[in-house]
N, C-alpha and C positions, 0 to 999 in steps of 0.2 A: 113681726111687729104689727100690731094694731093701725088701722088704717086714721084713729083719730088722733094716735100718735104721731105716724110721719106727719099728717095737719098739721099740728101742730108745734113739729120742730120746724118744719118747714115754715112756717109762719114766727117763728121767734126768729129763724135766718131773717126773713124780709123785715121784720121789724128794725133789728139791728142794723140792718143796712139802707134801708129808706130816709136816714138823717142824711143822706150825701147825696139827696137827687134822684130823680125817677131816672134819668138814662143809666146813670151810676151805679144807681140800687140793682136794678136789671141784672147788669152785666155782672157785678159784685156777689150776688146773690148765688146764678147760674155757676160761675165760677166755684164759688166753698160749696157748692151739693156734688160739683164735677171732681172739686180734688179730695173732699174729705168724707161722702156717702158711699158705703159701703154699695157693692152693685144692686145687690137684692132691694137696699131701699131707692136708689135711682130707678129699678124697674116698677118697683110700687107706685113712685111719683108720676112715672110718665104715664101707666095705666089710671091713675085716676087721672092726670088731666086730661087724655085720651078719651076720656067716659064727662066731659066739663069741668073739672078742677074743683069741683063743690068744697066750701069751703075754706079753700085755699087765699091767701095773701094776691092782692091783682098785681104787686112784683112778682107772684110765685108766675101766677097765670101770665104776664107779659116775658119773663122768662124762659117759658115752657122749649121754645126753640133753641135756647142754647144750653141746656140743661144734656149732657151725651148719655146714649143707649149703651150699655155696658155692653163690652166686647163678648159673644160668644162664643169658646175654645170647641172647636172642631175635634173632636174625639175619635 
């Protein structure tokens, strides 16, 4: 996936969810990228906000902490 792709879906999540409040929006946010983002693009999320979220929604960027590091299977 193109990196100004995830931006961008990631920023129509925080849109959609910014009508119910900045603590809400947060938590709400963090949550649909935790239950419904494939791992590969939660790892693309946290490397770019890792590197300053350039671009990104400031629900994505106040987010960024509860947003979870996809499990790596021990092979």
């Amino acid at each position: 996936m193109e990196q100004r792709d995830m931006i961008r879906m990631a920023n129509q999540i925080a849109s959609f969810f910014n009508g119910s409040g900045p603590e809400l929006a947060v938590k709400d946010a963090a949550e649909h990228i935790n239950k419904f983002w494939d791992p590969r693009m939660r790892s693309a999320l946290i490397a770019h906000l890792a590197k300053g979220g350039e671009g990104l929604d400031a629900t994505i960027l106040k987010a960024a902490g509860l947003i979870r590091k996809p499990q790596t299977s021990a092979a």
